[in-house]
PAPA-845244 format. One record per atom (N, C-alpha, C, O): residue in three letters; x, y, z. Coordinates in steps of 0.1 Angstrom, whole numbers, plus 5000, padded with zeros to 4 digits. Each point is the difference from the previous one (the first is absolute). Layout:
ALAXYZ...
This chain:
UNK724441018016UNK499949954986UNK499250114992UNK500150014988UNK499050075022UNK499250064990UNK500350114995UNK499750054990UNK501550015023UNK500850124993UNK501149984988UNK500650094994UNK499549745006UNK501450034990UNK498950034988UNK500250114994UNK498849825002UNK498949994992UNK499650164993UNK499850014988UNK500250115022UNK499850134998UNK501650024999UNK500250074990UNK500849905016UNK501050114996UNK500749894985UNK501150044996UNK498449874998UNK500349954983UNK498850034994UNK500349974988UNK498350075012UNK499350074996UNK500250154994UNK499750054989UNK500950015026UNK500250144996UNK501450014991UNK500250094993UNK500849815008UNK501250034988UNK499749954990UNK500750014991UNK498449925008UNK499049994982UNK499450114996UNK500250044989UNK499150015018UNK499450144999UNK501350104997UNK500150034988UNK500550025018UNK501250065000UNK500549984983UNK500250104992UNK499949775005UNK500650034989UNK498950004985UNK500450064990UNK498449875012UNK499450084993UNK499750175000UNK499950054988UNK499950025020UNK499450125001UNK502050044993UNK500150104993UNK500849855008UNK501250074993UNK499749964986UNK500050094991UNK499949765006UNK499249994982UNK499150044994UNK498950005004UNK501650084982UNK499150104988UNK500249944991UNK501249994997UNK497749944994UNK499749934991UNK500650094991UNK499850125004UNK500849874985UNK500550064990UNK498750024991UNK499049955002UNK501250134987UNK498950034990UNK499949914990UNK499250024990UNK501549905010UNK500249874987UNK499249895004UNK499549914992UNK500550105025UNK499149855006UNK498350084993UNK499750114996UNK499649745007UNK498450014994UNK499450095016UNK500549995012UNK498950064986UNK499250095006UNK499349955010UNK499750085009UNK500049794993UNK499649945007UNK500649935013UNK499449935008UNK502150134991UNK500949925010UNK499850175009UNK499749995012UNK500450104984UNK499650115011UNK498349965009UNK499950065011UNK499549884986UNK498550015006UNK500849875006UNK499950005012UNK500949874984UNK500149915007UNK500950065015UNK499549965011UNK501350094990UNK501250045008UNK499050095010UNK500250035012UNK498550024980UNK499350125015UNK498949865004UNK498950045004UNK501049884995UNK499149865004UNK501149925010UNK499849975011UNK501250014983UNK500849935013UNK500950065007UNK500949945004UNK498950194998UNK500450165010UNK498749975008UNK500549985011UNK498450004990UNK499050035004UNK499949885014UNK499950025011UNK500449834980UNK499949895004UNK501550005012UNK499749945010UNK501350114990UNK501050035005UNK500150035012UNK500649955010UNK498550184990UNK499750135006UNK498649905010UNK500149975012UNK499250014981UNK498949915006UNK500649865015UNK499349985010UNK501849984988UNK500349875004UNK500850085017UNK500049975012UNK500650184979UNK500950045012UNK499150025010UNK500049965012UNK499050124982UNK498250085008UNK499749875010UNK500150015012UNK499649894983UNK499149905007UNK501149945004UNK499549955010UNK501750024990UNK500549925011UNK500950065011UNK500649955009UNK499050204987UNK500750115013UNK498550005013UNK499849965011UNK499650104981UNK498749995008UNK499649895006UNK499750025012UNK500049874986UNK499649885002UNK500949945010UNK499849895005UNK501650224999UNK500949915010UNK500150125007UNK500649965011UNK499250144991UNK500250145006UNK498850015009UNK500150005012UNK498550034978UNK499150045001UNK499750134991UNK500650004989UNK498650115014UNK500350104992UNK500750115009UNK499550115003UNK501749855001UNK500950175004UNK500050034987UNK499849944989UNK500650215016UNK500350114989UNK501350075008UNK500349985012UNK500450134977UNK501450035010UNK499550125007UNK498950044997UNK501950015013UNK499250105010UNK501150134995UNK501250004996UNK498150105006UNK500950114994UNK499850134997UNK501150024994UNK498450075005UNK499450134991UNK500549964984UNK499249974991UNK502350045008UNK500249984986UNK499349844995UNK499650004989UNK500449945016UNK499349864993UNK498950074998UNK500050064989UNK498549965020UNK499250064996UNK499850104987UNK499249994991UNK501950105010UNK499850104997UNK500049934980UNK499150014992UNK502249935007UNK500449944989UNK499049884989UNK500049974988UNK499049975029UNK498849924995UNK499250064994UNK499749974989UNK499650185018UNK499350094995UNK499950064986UNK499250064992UNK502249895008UNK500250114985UNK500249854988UNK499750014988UNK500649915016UNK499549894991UNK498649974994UNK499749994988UNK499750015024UNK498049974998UNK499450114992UNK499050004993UNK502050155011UNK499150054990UNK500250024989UNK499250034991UNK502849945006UNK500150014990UNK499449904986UNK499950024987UNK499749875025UNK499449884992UNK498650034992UNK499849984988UNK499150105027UNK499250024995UNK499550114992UNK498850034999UNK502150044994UNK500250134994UNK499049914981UNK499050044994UNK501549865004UNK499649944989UNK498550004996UNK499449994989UNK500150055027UNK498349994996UNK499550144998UNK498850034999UNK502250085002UNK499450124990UNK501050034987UNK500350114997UNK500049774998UNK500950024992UNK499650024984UNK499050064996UNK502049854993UNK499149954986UNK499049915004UNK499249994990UNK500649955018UNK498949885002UNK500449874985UNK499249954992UNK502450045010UNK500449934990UNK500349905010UNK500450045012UNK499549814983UNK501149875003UNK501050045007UNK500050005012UNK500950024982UNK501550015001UNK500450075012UNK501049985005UNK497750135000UNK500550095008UNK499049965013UNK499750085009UNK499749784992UNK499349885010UNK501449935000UNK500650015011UNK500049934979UNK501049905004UNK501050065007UNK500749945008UNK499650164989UNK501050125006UNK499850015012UNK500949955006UNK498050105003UNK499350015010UNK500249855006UNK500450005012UNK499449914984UNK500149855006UNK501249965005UNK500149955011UNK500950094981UNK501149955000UNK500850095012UNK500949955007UNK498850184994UNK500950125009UNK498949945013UNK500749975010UNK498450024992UNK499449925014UNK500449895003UNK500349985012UNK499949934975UNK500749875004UNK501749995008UNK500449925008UNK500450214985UNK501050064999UNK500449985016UNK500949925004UNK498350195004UNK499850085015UNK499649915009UNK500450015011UNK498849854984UNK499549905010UNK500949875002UNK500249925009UNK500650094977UNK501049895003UNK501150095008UNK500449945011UNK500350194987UNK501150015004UNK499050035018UNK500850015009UNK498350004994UNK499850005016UNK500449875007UNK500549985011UNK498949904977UNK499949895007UNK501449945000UNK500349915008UNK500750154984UNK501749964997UNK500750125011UNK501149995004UNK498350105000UNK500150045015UNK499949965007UNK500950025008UNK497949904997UNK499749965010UNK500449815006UNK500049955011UNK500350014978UNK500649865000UNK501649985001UNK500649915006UNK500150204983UNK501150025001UNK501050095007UNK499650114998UNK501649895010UNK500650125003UNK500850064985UNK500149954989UNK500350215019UNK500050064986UNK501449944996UNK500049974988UNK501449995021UNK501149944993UNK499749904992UNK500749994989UNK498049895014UNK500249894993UNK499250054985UNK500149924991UNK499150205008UNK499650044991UNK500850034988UNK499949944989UNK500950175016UNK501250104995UNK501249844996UNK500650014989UNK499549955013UNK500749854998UNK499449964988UNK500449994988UNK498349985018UNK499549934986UNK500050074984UNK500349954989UNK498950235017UNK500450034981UNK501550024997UNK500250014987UNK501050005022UNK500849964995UNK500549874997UNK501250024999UNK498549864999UNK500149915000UNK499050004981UNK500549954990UNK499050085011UNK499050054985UNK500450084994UNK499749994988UNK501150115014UNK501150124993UNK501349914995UNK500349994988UNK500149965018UNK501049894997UNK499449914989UNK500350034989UNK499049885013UNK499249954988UNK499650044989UNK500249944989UNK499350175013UNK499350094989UNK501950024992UNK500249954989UNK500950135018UNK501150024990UNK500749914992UNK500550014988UNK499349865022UNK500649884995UNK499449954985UNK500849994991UNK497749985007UNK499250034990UNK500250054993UNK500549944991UNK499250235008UNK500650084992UNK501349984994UNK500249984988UNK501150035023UNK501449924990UNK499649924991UNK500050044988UNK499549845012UNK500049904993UNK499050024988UNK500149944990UNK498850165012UNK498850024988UNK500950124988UNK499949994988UNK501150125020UNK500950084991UNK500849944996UNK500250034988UNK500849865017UNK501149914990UNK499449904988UNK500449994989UNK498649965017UNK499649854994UNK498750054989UNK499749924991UNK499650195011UNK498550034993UNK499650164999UNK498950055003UNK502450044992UNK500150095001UNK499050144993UNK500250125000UNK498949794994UNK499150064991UNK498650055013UNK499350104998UNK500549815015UNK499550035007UNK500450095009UNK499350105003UNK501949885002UNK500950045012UNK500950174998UNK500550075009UNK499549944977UNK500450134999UNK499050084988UNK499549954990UNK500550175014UNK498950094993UNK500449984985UNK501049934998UNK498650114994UNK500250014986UNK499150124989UNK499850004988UNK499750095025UNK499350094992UNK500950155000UNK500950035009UNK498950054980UNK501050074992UNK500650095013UNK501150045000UNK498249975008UNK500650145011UNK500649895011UNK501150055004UNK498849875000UNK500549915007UNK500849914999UNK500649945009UNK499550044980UNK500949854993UNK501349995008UNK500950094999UNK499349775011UNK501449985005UNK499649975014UNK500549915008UNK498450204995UNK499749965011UNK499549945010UNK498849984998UNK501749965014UNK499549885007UNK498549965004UNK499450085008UNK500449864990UNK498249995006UNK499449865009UNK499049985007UNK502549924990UNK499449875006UNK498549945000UNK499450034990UNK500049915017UNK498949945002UNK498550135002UNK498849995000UNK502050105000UNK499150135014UNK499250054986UNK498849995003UNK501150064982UNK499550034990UNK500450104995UNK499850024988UNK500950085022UNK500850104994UNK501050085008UNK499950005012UNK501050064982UNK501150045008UNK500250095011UNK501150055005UNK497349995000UNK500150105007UNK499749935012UNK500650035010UNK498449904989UNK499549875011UNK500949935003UNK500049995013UNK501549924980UNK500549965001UNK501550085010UNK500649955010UNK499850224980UNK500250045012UNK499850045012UNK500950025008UNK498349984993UNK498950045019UNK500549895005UNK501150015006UNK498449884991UNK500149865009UNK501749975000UNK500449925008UNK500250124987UNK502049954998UNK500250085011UNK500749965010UNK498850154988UNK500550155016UNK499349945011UNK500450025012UNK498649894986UNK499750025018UNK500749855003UNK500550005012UNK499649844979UNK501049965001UNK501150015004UNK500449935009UNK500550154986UNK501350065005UNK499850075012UNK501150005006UNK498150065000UNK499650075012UNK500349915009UNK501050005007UNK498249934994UNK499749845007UNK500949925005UNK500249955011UNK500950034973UNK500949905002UNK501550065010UNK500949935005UNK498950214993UNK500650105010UNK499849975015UNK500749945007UNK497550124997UNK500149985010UNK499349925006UNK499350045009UNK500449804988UNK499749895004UNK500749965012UNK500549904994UNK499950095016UNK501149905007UNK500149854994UNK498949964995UNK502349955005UNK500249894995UNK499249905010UNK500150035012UNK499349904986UNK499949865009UNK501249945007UNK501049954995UNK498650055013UNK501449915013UNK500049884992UNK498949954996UNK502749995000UNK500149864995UNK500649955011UNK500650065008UNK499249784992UNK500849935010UNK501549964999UNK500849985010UNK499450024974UNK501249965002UNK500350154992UNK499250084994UNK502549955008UNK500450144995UNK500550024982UNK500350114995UNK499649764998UNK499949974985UNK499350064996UNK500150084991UNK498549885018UNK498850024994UNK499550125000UNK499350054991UNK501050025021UNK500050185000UNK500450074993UNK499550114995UNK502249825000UNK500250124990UNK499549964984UNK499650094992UNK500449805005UNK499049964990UNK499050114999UNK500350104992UNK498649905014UNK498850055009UNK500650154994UNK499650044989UNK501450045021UNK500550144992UNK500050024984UNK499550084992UNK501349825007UNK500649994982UNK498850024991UNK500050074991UNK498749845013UNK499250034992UNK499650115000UNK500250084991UNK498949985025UNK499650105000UNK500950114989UNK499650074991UNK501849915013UNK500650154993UNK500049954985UNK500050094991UNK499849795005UNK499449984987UNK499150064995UNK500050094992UNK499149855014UNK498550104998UNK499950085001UNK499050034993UNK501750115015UNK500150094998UNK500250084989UNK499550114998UNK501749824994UNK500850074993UNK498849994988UNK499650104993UNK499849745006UNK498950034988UNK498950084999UNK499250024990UNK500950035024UNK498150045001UNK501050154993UNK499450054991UNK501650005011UNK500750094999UNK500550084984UNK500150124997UNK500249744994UNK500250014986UNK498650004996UNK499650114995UNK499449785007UNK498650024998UNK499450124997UNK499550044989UNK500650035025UNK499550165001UNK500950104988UNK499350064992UNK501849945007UNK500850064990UNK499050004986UNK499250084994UNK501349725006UNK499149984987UNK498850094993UNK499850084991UNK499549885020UNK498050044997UNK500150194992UNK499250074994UNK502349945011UNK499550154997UNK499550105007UNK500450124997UNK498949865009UNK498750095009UNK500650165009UNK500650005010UNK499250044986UNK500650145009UNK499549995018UNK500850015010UNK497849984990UNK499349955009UNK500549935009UNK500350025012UNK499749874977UNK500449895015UNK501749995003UNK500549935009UNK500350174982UNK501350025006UNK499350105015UNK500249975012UNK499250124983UNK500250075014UNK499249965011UNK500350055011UNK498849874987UNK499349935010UNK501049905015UNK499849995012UNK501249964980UNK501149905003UNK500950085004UNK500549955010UNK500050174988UNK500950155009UNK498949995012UNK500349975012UNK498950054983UNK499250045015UNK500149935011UNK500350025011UNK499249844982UNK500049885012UNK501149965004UNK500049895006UNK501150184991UNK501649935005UNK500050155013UNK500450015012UNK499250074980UNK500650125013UNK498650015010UNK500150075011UNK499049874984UNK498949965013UNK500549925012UNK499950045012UNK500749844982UNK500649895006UNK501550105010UNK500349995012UNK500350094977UNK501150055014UNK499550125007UNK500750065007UNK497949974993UNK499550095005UNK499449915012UNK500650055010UNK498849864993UNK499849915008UNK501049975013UNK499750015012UNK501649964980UNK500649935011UNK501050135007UNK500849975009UNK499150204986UNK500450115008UNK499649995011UNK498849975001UNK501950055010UNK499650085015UNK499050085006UNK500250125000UNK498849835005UNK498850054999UNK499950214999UNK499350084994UNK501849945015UNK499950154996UNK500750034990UNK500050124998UNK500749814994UNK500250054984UNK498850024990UNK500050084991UNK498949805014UNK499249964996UNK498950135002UNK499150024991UNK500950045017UNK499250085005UNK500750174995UNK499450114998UNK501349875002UNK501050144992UNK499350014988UNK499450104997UNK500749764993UNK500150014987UNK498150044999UNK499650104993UNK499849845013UNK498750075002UNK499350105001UNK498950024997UNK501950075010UNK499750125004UNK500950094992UNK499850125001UNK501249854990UNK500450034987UNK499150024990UNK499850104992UNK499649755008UNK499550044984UNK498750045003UNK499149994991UNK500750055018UNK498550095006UNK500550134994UNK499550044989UNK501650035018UNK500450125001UNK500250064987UNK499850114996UNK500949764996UNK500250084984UNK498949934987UNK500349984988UNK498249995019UNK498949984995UNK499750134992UNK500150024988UNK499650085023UNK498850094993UNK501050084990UNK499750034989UNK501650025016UNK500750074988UNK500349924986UNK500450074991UNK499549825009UNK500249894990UNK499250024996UNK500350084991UNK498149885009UNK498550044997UNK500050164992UNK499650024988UNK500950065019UNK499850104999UNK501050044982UNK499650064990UNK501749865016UNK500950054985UNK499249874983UNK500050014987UNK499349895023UNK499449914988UNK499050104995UNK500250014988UNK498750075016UNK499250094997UNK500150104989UNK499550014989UNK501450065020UNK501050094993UNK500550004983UNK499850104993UNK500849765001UNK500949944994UNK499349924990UNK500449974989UNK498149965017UNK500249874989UNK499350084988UNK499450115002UNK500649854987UNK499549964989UNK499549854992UNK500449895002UNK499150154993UNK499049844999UNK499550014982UNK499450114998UNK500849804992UNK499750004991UNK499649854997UNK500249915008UNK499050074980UNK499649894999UNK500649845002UNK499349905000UNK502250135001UNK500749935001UNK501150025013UNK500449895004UNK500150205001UNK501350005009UNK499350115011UNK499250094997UNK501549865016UNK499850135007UNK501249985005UNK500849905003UNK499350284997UNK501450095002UNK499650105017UNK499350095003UNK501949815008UNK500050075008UNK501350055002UNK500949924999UNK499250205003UNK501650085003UNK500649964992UNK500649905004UNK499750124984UNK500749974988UNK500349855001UNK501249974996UNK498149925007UNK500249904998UNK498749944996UNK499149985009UNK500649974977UNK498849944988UNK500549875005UNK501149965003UNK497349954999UNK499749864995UNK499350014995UNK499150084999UNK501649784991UNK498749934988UNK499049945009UNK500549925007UNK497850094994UNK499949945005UNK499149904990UNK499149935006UNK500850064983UNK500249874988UNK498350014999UNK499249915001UNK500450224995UNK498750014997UNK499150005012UNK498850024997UNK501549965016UNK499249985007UNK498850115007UNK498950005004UNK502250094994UNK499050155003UNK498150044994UNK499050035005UNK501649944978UNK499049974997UNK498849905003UNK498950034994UNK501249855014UNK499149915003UNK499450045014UNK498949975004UNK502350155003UNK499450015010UNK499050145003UNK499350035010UNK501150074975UNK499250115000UNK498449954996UNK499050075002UNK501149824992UNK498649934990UNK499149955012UNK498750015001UNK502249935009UNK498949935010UNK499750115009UNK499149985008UNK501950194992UNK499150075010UNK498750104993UNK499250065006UNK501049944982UNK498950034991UNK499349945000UNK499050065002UNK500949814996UNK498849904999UNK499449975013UNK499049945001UNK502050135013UNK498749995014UNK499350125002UNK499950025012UNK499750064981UNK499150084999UNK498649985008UNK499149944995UNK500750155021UNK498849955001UNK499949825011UNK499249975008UNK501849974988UNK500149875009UNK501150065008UNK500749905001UNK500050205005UNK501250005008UNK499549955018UNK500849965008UNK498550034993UNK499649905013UNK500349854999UNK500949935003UNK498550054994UNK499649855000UNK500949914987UNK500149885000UNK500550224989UNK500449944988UNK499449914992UNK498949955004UNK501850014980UNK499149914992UNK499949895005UNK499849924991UNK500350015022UNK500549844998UNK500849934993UNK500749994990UNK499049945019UNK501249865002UNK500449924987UNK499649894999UNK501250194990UNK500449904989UNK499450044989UNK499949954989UNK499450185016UNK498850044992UNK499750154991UNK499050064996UNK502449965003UNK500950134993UNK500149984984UNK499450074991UNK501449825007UNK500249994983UNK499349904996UNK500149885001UNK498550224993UNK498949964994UNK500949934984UNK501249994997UNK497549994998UNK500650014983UNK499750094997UNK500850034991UNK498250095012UNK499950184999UNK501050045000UNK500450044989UNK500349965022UNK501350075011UNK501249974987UNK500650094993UNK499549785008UNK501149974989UNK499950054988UNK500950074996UNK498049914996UNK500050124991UNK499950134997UNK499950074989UNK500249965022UNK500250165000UNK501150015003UNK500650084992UNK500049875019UNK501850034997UNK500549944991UNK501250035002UNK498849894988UNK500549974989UNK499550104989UNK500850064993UNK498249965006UNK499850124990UNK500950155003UNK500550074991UNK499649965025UNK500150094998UNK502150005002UNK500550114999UNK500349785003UNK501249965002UNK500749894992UNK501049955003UNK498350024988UNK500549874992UNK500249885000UNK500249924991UNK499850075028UNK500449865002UNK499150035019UNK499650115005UNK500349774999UNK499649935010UNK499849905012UNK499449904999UNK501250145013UNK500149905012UNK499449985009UNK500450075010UNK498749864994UNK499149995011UNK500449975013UNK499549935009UNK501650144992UNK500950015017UNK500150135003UNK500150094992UNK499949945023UNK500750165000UNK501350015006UNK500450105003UNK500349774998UNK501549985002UNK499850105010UNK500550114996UNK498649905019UNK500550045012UNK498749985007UNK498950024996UNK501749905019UNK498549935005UNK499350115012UNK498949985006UNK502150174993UNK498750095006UNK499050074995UNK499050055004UNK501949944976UNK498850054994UNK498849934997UNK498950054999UNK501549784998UNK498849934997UNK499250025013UNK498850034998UNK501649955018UNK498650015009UNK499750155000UNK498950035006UNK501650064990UNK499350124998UNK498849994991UNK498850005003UNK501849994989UNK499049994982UNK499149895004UNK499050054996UNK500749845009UNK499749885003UNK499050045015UNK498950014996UNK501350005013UNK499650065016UNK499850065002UNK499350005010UNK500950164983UNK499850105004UNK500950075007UNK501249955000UNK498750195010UNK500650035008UNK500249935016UNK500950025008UNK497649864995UNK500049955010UNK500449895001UNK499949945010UNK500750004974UNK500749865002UNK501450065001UNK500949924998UNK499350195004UNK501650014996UNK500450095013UNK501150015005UNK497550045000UNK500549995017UNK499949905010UNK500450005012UNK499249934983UNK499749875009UNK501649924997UNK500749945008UNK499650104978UNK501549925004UNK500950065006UNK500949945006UNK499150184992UNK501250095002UNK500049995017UNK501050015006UNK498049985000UNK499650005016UNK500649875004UNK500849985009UNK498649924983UNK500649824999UNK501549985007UNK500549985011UNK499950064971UNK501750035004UNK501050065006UNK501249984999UNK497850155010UNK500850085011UNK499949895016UNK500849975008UNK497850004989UNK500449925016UNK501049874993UNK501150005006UNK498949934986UNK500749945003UNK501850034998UNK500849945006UNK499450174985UNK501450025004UNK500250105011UNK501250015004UNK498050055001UNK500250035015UNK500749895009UNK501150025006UNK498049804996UNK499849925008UNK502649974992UNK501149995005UNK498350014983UNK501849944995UNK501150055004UNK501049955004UNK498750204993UNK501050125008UNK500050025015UNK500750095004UNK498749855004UNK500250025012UNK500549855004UNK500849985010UNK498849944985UNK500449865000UNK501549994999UNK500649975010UNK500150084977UNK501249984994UNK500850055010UNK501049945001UNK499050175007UNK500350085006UNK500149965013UNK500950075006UNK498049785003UNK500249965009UNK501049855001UNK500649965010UNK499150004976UNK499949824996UNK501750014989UNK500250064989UNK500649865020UNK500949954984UNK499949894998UNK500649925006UNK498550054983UNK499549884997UNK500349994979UNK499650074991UNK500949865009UNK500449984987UNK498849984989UNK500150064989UNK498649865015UNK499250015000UNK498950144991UNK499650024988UNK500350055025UNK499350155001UNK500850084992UNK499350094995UNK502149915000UNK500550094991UNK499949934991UNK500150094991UNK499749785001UNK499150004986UNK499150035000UNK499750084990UNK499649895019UNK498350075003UNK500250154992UNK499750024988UNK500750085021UNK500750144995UNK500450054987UNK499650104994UNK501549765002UNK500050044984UNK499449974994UNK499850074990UNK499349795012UNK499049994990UNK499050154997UNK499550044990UNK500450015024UNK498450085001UNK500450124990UNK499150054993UNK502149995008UNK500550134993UNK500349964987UNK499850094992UNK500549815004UNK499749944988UNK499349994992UNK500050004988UNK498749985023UNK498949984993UNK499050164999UNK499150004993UNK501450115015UNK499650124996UNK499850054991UNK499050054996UNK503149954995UNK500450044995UNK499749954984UNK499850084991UNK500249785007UNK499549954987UNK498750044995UNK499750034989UNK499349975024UNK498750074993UNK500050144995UNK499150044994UNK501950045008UNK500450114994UNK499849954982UNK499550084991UNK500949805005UNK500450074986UNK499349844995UNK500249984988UNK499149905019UNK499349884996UNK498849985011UNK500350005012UNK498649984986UNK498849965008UNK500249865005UNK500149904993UNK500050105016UNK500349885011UNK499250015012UNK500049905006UNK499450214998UNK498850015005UNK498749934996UNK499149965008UNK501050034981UNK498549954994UNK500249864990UNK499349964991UNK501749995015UNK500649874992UNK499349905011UNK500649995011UNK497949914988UNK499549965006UNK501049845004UNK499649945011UNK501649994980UNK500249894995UNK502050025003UNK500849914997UNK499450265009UNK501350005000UNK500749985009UNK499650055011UNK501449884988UNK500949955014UNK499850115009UNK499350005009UNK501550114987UNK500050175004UNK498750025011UNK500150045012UNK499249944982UNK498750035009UNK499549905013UNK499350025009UNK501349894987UNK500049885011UNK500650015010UNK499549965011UNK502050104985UNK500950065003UNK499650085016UNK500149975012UNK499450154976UNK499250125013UNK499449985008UNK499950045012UNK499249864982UNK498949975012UNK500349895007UNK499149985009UNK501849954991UNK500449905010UNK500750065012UNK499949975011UNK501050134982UNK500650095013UNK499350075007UNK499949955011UNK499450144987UNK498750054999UNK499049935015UNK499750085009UNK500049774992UNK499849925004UNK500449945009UNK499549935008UNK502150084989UNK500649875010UNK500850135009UNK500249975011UNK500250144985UNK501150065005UNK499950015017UNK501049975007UNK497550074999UNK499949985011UNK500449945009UNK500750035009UNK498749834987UNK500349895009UNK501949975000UNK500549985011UNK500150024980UNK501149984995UNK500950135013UNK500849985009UNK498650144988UNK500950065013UNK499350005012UNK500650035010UNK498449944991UNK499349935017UNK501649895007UNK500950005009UNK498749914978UNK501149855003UNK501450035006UNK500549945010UNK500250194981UNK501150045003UNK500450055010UNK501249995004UNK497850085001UNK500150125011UNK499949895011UNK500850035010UNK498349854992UNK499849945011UNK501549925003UNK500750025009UNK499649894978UNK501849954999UNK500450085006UNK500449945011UNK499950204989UNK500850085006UNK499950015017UNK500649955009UNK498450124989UNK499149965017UNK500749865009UNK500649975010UNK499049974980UNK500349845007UNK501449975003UNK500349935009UNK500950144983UNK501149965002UNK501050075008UNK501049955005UNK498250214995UNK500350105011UNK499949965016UNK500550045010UNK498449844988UNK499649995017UNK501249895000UNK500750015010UNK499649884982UNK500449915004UNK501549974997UNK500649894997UNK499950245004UNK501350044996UNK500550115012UNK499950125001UNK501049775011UNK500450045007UNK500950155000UNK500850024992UNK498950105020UNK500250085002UNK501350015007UNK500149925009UNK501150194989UNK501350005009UNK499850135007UNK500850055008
């Protein structure tokens, strides 16, 4: 009983941390939504523990991944010594303690189930908020106008979440039905749902999260290759690393706006600039960084608005916020994090065909790649991050389970 209790907790949670108050709601419904995130988050904590005891997951990468939470948490106390960058700090602790205890109570399938079960919800929503209330549901500011945004607050958020939906609805396996109506039913929708999470993604626009969604499809057929194809393609893209490196060196150009590698320019939509400002402004803090949340002063903002016209307190990429934010030792602490743990995935995928472990896969590459060009690292409240760190958490045990299945069915599977 107590687990159904945590796993309909945690898809309430799920779909709040996918809801963004629009800027038209009163201001007060944001401070309400991080009070019953908290309370949420609270119910999963105490009634995992309280039936468990206090395990924690066993692992180098679990460690390694916990480590880099606590300090990124506790970065806030040499920070602005502002509010915001305490509740910030609260909430990325709260973050790391619920997804251990949704580790440790949950397996990772019934997990990976559940936020898709919340991705579904979350689209279904959104349809209905873009047909029926379209002043919320689609953007209407001059550079955006048309574009999809659903429930999520804007169309870039809203693309992320459609790509890793569609990932999902790919490679989820169906539930066994009893009767065979109900199976293909069961199909029909899924390839429903697909097709929406699919126009959705179109919709939103997003460059991003189109290519986030390439990835996690050829993740997914990268998975189910032959383990020595699998191992080819690795020692491939080893081999044509450092000359790739070498011709990116070579080639790029970088202007305040696009960078040009080998005759091929991206816009990258002003972003360069936000991220030349925060390596200027760590002058002197490159250790330790400014803290946690504790970058865009009202100083900071006025000085890039004076000296650029306009102003965003994002750095739309989550290695530069823990750089600027941590220092150099929060950003090796992650960079160390996420090698053991995709070490433990790539050798995993490679032993396990588990339908399972190659979402795992695409999600993880997914979730790389988006921080390239949106902070989802430092999104204390984002599915994304819950995301990571539940894998993160659970992935261990999840291929312990598998490997012993196998074990077990090898012995008891008569020999000729």
């Amino acid at each position: 009983m107590r687990l159904r209790l945590i796993a309909l907790t945690f898809y309430l949670l799920v779909l709040l941390s996918i809801w963004s108050p629009t800027e038209e709601l009163p201001s007060w419904i944001e401070f309400a939504r991080y009070v019953i995130f908290l309370l949420l988050s609270g119910t999963i904590i105490i009634s995992t523990f309280s039936l468990t005891g206090m395990r924690t997951p066993k692992g180098i990468e679990a460690e390694l991944v916990a480590l880099f939470v606590i300090y990124f948490g506790i970065s806030a106390f040499w920070g602005a010594q502002h509010p915001d960058s305490y509740i910030k700090s609260l909430l990325l602790l709260n973050a790391g303690l619920t997804s251990v205890a949704i580790a440790v109570a949950l397996p990772l399938e019934q997990t990976l189930r559940i936020i898709f079960l919340g991705l579904v919800t979350l689209m279904i929503l959104s349809l209905i908020t873009i047909v029926f209330f379209p002043g919320t549901g689609i953007e209407n500011s001059w550079k955006h106008a048309g574009k999809w945004r659903g429930i999520v607050g804007q169309k870039n958020g809203f693309g992320t979440l459609a790509a890793f939906s569609f990932v999902a609805a790919v490679a989820l396996p169906l539930k066994h039905r009893t009767s065979p109506s109900h199976q293909w039913l069961s199909l029909v929708g899924r390839i429903g749902f697909a097709l929406l999470s699919l126009i959705s993604l179109y919709m939103a626009g997003s460059r991003g999260s189109l290519l986030i969604s390439a990835i996690g499809i050829i993740s997914l057929l990268i998975s189910q290759m032959p383990k020595i194809v699998q191992r080819a393609a690795l020692v491939g893209a080893v081999v044509i690393t450092l000359p790739l490196f070498n011709i990116v060196l070579s080639t790029i150009e970088v202007d305040a706006d696009k960078v040009g590698v080998a005759g091929v320019v991206v816009d990258t939509d002003s972003r360069i600039k936000l991220w030349r400002f925060g390596f200027e402004q760590m002058a002197e803090r490159e250790l330790f960084g400014v803290g946690l949340a504790s970058f865009w002063t009202e100083e900071r903002k006025t000085q890039f608005s004076d000296a650029n016209g306009w102003v965003l307190d994002n750095f739309h990429n989550g290695y530069i916020t823990v750089l600027v934010e941590t220092g150099v030792i929060g950003l090796l602490l992650y960079l160390f994090a996420f090698g053991a743990l995709y070490l433990l995935l790539i050798v995993s995928i490679g032993a396990i065909r588990d339908r399972y472990l190659a979402l795992v896969f695409a999600y993880t590459n997914m979730f790389t790649v988006i921080n390239l060009v949106e902070n989802e690292i430092g999104r204390s409240t984002s599915l994304l991050i819950f995301i990571f760190l539940i894998i993160a958490f659970s992935l261990r045990e999840h291929v312990r389970q598998q490997l012993a299945a196998r074990t077990s069915l090898t012995v008891l599977t008569p020999h000729h």
